[in-house]
N, CA and C of each residue as an Amber inpcrd file, in Angstrom:
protein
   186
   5.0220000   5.5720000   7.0930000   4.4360000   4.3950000   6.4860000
   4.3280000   3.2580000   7.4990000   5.1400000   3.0160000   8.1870000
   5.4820000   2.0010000   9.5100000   3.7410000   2.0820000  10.0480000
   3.5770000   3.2620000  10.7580000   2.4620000   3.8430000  11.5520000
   1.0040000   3.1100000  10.6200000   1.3160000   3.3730000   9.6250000
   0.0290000   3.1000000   8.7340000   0.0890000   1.6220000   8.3480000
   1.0080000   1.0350000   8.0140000   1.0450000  -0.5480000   8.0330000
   0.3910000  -1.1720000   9.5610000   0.4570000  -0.8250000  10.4330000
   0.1540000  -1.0250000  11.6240000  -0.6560000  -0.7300000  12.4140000
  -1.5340000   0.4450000  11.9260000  -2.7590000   0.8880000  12.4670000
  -3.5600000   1.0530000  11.4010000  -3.8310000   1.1060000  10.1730000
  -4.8620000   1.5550000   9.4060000  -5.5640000  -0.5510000   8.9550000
  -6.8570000  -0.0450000   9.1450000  -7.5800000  -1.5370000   8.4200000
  -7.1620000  -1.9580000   7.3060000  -6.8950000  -3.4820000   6.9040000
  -6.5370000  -3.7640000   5.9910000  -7.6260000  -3.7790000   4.3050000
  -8.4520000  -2.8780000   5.0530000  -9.7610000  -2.5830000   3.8990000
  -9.3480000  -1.3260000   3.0130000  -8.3540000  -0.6660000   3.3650000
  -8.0180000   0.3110000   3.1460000  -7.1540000   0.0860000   1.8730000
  -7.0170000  -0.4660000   1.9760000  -5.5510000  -0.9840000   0.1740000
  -6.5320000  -0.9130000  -1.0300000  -7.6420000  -1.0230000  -1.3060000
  -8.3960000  -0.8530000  -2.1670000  -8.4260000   1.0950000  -2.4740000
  -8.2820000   1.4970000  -1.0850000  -8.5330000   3.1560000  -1.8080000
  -6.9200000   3.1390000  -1.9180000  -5.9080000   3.2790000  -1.7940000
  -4.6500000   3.0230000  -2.0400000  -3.9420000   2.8630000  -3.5190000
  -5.0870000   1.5410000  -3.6660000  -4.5520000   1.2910000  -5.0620000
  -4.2300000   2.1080000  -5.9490000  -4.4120000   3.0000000  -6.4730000
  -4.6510000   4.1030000  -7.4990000  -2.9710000   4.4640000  -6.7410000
  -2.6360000   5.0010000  -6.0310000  -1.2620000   5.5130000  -5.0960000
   0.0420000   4.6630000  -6.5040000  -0.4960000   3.3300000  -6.5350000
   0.8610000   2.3720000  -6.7390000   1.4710000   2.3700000  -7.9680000
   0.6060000   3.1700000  -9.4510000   1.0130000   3.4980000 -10.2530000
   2.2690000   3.9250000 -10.7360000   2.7890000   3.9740000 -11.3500000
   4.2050000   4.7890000 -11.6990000   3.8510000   5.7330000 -12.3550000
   3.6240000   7.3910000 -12.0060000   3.6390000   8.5200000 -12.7040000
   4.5510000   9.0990000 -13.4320000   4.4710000   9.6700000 -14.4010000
   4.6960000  10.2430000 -15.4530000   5.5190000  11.2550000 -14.7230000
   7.1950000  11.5230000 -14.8510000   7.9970000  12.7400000 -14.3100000
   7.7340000  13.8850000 -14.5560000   7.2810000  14.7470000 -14.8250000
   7.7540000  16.0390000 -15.5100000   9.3490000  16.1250000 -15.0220000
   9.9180000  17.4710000 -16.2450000  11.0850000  17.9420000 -16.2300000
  11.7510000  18.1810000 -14.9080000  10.7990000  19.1670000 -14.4800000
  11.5710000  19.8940000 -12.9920000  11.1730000  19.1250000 -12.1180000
  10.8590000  17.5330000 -11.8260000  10.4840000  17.2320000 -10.8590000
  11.9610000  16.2600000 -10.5230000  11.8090000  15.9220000  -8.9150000
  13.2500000  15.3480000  -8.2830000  13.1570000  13.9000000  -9.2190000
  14.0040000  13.2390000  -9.9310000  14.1260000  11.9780000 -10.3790000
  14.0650000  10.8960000  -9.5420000  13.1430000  10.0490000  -9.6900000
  13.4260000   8.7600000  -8.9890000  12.1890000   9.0390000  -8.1760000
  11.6350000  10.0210000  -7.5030000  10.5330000  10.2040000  -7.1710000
   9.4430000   9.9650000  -7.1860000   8.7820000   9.8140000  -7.7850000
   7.8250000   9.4980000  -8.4270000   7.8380000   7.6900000  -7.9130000
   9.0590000   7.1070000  -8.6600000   8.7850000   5.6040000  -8.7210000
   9.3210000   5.2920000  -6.8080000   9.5510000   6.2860000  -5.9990000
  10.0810000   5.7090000  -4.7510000   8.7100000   5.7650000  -4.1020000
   8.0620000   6.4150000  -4.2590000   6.0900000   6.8090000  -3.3540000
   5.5460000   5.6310000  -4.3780000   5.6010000   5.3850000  -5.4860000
   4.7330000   3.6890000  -6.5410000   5.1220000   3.1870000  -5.3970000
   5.8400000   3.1350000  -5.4580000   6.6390000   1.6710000  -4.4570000
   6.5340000   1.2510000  -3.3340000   6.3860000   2.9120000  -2.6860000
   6.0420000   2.8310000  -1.4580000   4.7400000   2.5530000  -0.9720000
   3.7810000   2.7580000  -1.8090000   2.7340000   2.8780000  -1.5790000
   2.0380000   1.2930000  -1.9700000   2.7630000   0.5310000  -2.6100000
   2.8560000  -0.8700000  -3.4230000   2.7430000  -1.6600000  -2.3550000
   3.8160000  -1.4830000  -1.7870000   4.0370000  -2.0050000  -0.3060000
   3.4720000  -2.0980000   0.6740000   3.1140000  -0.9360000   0.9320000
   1.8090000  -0.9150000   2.2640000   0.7510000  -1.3920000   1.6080000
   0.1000000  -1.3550000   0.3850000  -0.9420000  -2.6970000  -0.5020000
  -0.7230000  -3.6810000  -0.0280000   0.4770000  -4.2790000  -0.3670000
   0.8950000  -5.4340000   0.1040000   0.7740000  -6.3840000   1.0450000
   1.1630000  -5.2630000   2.5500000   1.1360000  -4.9500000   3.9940000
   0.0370000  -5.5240000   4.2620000  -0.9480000  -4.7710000   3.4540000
  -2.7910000  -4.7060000   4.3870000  -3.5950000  -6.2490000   3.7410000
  -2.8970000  -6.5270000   2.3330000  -3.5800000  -7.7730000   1.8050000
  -2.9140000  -8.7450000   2.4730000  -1.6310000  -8.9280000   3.0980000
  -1.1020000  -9.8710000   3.9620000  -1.8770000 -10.1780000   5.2680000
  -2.1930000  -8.8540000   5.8920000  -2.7610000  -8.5190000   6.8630000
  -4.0020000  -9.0260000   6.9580000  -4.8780000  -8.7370000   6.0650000
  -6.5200000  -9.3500000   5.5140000  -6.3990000 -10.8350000   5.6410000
  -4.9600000 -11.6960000   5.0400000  -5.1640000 -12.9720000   4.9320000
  -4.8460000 -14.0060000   5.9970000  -4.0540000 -12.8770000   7.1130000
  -3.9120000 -13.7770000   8.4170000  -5.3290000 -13.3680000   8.9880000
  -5.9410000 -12.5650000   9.0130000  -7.1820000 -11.7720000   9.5670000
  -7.9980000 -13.1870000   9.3960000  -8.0740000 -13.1300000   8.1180000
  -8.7710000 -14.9850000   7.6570000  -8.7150000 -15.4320000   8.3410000
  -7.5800000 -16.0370000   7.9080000  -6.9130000 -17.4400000   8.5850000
  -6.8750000 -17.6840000  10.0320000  -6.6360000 -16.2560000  11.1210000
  -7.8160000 -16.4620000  12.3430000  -8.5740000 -16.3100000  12.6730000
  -9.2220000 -16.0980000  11.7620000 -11.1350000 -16.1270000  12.0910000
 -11.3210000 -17.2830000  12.8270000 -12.2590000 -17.3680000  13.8180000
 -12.7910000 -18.6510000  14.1940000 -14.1070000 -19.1240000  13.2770000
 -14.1040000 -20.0540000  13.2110000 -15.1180000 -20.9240000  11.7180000
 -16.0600000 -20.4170000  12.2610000 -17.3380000 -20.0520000  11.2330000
 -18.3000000 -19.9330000  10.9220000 -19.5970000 -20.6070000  11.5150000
């Protein structure tokens, strides 16, 4: 995740989004799972819209 906070465009959190959900467990699946990848994936959203808004903010004016 490090790698991808740091090299992928911050245009990219839009296909992401869908990632940040909290899925539905099934039985046999590892617990907690599910909500540790929401989260994770929440985050690097996060990452790239932070990223977008310094991107702004040094733009040189128009």
């Amino acid at each position: 995740m490090g790698l991808a906070e740091r090299c992928l465009a911050p245009e990219a959190a839009r296909h992401l989004e869908p990632l940040t959900a909290r899925p539905d467990e099934a039985e046999d699946a590892v617990p907690g799972a599910g909500g540790y990848w929401s989260e994770a994936f929440r985050r690097l959203v996060a990452t790239f819209r932070l990223r977008a808004s310094i991107r702004a903010e040094l733009a040189p004016p128009a």
